[in-house]
N, C-alpha and C positions, 0 to 999 in steps of 0.2 A: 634242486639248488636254485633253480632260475626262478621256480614258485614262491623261497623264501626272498629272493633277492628283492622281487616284484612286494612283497608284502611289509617288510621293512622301509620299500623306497615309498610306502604311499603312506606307512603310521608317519614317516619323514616331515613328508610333504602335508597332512593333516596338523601335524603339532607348527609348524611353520605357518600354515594358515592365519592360524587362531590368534599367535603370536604378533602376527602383522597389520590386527587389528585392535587394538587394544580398547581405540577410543568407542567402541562397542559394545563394551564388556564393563563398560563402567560408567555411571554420570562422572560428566565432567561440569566444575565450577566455573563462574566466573562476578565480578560486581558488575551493577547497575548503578543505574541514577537515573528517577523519575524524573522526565519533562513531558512539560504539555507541548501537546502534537501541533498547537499553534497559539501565536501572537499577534496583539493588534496593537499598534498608536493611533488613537483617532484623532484626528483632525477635522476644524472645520472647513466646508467648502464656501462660505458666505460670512460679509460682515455682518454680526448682530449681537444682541446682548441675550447674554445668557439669564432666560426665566428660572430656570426650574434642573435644578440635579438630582435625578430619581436613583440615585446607588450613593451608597456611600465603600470606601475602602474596605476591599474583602469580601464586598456582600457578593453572593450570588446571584444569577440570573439565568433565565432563558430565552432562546434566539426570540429574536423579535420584541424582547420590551423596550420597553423606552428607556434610555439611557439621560437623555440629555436635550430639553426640551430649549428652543431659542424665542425672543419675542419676535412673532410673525408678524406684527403690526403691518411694517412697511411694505410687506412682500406681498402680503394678501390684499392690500391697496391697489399697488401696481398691478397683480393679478386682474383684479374687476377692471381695469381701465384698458388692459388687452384684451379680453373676455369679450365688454362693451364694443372693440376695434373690431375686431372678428366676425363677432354677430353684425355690426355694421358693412364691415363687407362679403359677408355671406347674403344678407336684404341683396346688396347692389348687384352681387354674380347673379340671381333671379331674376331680379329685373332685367341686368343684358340680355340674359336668356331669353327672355322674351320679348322685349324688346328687337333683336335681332329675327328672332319667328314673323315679327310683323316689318322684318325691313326698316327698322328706325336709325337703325347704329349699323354698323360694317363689322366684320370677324375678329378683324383689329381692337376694337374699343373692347369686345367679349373676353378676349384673349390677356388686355391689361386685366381686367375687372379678377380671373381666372388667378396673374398674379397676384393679385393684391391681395385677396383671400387667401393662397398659398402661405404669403410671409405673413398675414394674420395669424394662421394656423400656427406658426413655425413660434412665432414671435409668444403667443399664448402658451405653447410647450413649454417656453424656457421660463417663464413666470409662473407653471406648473410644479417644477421641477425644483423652483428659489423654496416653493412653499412647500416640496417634502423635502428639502434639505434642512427643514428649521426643527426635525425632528430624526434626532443621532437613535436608530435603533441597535438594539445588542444582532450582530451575524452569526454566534452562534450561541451553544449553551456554555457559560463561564464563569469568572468570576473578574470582580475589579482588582489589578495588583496598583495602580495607583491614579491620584486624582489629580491635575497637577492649575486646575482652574479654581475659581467660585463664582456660585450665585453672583448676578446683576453685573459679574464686569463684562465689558462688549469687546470683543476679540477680533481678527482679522484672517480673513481667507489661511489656511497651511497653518494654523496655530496650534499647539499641541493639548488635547483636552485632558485624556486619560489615558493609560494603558489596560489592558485587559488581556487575561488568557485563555484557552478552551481549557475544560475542565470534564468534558462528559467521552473526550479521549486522551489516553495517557499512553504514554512511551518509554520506550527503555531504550538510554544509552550505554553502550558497553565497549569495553577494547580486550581481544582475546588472541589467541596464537597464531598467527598466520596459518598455518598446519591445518586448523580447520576448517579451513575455504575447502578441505579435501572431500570433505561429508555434511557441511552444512548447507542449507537451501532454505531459498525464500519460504516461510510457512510451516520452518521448520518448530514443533511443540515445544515450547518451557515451561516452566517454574520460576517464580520470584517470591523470594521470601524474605516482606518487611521488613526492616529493623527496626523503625520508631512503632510503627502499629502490631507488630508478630505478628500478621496475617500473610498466608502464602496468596498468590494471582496467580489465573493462566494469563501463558502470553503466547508470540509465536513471533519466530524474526521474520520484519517488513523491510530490513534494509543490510545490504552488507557492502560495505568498503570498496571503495572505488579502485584503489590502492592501499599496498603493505607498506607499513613504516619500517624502512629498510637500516634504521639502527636498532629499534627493539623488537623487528619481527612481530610486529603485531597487526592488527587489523579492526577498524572499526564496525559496530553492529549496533542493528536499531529494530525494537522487540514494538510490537503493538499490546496491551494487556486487554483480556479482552472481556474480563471480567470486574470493573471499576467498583471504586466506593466512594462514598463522601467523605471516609477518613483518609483515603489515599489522595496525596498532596504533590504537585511539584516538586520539587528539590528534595525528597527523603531518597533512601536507597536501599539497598540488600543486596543479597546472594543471590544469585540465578541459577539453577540448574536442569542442564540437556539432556 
């Protein structure tokens, strides 16, 4: 009797099991909505007038083209005239040098000459720096979402050029049950399946919610996909399934 008792309390506790997990035994759904994993406003760092706008709205690119080309005139001007400064007092640090080996000048006079070349140095960096800021390169791979300049007008430092987004990584935003912070984990495998293109992606979740919104119990999540296409766009969306 005690062997039946023992075999009844474990088929029990077996069917209780199984029951307790449900979300196991099944995909569960949920929506997404494509964004790009990032955004840029570029602005400029220098006043100048705008030569050359190498993109136009929409187009594509990749990291490192030229975006947005400025007239250097002035800065490569100033550049040679500190360049000139520099090389000038790099000649006179030499001469103290030696000059000091033969006892002409004192450690003192060496020690100015030391600085003056230092802030030549420093001084020609930043007239370096004016003339790669006259050329805006794209940071990553993207595309243009808008343009907000033109050709030949001359701008001022913080002015807003264009906006641009990454395109060569794409993400999933989603809100789902609170419930499944109980089994879900970074890295965890999905599915997303299109609706403008009916194409499915892997993806895997890169982010879960910091916090539960404690009036609809739910929780925020954010998918990396990790298998992109050129038909897959920011702002479309689908179904995801875990």
């Amino acid at each position: 009797m005690v062997i039946n008792l023992l075999k009844h309390l474990a088929s029990l506790l077996t069917i209780l099991f199984f029951l307790s997990f449900p979300a196991y035994s099944q995909d569960m759904e949920s929506r997404a909505l494509v964004v790009a994993s990032q955004e840029a406003v570029l602005s400029s760092e220098l006043a100048a007038r705008i030569e050359n706008i190498a993109v136009k709205e929409m187009q594509r690119f990749k990291k490192g083209d030229l975006l947005i080309q400025f007239d250097c005139s002035l800065y490569e001007a100033q550049k040679d005239v500190v360049s000139a400064n520099a090389n000038g007092a790099l000649i006179k640090l030499k001469s103290d040098e030696q000059m000091l080996q033969m006892r002409s000048i004192g450690k003192y006079e060496l020690e100015l000459s030391i600085s003056e070349y230092e802030k030549a140095k420093s001084e020609l960096r930043i007239a370096e720096l004016n003339v790669e800021r006259c050329q805006i390169k794209a940071p990553f791979d993207g595309a243009v979402e808008e343009i907000v300049v033109n050709t030949f007008e001359t701008i001022q430092p913080q002015v807003e050029l264009m906006k641009i987004i990454q395109t060569d990584i794409l993400e999933l935003e989603m809100v789902v049950s609170s419930e499944w912070i109980s089994w879900l984990t970074i890295g965890h495998p999905i599915k997303v399946y299109i609706d403008e293109i009916q194409k499915e992606f892997n993806a895997s979740i890169s982010g879960i919610g910091a916090n539960v919104d404690p009036v609809s119990q739910t929780i925020q999540l954010k998918g990396t996909i990790t298998n992109t296409s050129p038909a897959l766009l920011p702002g479309m969306s689908g179904r995801v399934v875990f």
